[in-house]
C-alpha positions in Angstrom: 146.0 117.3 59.7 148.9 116.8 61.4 151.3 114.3 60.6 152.9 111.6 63.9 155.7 111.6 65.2 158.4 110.1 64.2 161.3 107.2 65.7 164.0 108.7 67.0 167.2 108.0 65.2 170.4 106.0 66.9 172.1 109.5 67.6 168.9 111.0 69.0 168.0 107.8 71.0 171.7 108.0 72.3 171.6 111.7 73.1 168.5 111.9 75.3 169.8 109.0 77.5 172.3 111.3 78.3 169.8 113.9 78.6 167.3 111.8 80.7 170.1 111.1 83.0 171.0 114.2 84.1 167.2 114.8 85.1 166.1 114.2 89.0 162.4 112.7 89.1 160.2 114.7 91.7 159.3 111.5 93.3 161.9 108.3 92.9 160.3 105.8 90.7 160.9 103.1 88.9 162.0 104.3 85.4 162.3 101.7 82.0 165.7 102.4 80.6 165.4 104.0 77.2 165.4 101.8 74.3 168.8 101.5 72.7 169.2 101.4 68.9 169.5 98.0 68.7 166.7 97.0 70.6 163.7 99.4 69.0 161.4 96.6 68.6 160.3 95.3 64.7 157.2 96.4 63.3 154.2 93.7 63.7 153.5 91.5 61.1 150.3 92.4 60.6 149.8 93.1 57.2 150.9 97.0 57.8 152.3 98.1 54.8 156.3 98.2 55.0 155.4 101.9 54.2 153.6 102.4 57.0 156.0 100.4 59.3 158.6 103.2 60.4 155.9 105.8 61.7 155.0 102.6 64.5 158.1 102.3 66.0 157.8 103.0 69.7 154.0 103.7 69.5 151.4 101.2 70.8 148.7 101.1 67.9 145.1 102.6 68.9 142.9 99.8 70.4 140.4 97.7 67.7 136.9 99.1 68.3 134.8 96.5 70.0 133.1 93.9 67.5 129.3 93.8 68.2 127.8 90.9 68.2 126.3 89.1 66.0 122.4 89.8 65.8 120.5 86.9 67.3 117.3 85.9 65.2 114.0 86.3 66.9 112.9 83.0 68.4 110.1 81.1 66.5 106.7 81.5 67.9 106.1 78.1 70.1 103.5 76.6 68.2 105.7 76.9 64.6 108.3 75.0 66.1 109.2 71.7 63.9 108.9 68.3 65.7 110.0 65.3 63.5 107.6 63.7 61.3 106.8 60.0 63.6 106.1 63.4 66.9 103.3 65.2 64.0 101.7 61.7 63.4 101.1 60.9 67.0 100.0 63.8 68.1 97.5 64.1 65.1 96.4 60.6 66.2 96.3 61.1 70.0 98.7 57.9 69.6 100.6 59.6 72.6 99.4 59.7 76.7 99.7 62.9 78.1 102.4 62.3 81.1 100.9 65.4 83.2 97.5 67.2 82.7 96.9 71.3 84.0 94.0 72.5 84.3 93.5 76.3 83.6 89.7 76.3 82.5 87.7 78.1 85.2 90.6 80.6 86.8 91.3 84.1 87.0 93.7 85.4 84.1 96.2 85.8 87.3 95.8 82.7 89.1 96.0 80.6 85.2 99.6 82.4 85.0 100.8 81.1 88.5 99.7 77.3 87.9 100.7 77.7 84.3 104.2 78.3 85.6 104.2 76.1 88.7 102.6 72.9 86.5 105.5 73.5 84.0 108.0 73.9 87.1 106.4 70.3 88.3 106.2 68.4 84.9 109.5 69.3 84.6 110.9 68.2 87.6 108.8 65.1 87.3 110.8 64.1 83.5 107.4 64.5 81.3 107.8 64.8 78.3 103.9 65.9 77.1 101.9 68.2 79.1 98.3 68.2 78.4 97.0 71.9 79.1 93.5 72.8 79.4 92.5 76.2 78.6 89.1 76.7 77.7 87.8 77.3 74.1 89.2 80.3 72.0 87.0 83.3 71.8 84.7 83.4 68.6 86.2 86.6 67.3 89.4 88.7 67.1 88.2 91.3 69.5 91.2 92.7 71.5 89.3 95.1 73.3 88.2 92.3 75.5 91.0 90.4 75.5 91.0 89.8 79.7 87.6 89.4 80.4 85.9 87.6 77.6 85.5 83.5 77.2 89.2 82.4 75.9 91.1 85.0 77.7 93.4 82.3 78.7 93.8 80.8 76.1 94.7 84.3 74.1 97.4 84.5 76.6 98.9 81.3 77.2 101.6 81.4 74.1 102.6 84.7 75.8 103.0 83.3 79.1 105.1 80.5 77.7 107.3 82.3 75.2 108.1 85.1 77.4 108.3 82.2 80.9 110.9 81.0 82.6 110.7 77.5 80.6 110.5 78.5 77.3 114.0 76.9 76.7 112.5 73.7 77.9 109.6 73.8 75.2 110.2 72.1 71.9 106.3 72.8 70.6 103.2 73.7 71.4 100.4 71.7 69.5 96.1 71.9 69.7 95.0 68.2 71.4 93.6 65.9 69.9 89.5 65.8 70.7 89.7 62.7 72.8 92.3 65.0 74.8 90.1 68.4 74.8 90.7 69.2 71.3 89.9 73.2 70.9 90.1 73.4 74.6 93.2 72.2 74.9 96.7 72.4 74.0 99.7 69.4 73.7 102.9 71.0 75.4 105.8 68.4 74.3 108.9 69.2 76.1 112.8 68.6 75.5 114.5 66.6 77.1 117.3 67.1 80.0 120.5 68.9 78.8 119.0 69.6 75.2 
């Protein structure tokens, strides 16, 4: 291991001016005069050991490794998002109008995705605040297999398409309607407000 170098002393400092004086540069440039004695710059006060302080002098420390950041927690599923209590009772109720209705029951797993996003994109723009979606029924059973071309492929889907869209920052929960609004066949999409 080998140990670093050291500060040169006021003698030493002194003698390679002299030294560095008598040397012509290859090509001229601009050259910092050599640190005199009295001008060797302080340790930091970094909480460097005094110990530790003299083997700095004249040396620019190593550069911090980079801090990585903070691991970000995976965001809730959509329809586990909290809503306040009086939001819970209203929906349960049907107590609340639906401001905008999309239809999805009857389209191609493709085609659902487009007005999915281009209903949301409109609501939005529009200042709604609950979307009434209309997917279909969920399928009787837990078969993947099937998952595109059996009845409820779009609703298996739709949480996808909204946590992974382009509005999910927009969508403070995802509820099942009410049966005067569609009940199984439908789902309440309550969105945030502008700038929150």
């Amino acid at each position: 291991m080998s140990r670093p170098p050291r500060g040169l002393t006021p003698e030493e400092a002194e003698l390679w001016a002299k030294v560095a004086a008598t040397v012509k540069p290859l090509r001229p440039r601009a050259r910092p005069a050599p640190p005199s004695p009295a001008t060797v710059p302080a340790p930091p006060a970094s909480g460097i050991p005094a110990a530790a302080a003299p083997r700095l002098r004249g040396r620019v420390p190593p550069p911090l490794p980079p801090v990585a950041p903070a691991p970000m927690a995976p965001p809730r599923p959509l329809d586990r998002h909290g809503l306040d209590a009086s939001w819970e009772r209203k929906l349960a109720k049907a107590a609340v109008t639906p401001d905008f209705t999309l239809d999805l029951h009857g389209h191609s797993l493709e085609a659902a995705h487009g007005r999915l996003e281009h209903g949301l994109a409109q609501a939005l723009a529009q200042g709604a605040r609950v979307l009434l979606l209309v997917t279909g029924r969920p399928r009787p059973s837990d078969d993947h297999a099937g998952r595109g071309e059996r009845r409820g492929a779009i609703r298996a889907k739709v949480l996808d398409w909204l946590a992974a869209g382009p509005y999910a920052q927009r969508i403070a929960a995802v509820r099942q309607a009410h049966p005067r609004h569609g009940g199984a066949g439908a789902l309440y999409i309550v969105l945030k407000r502008p700038g929150r």
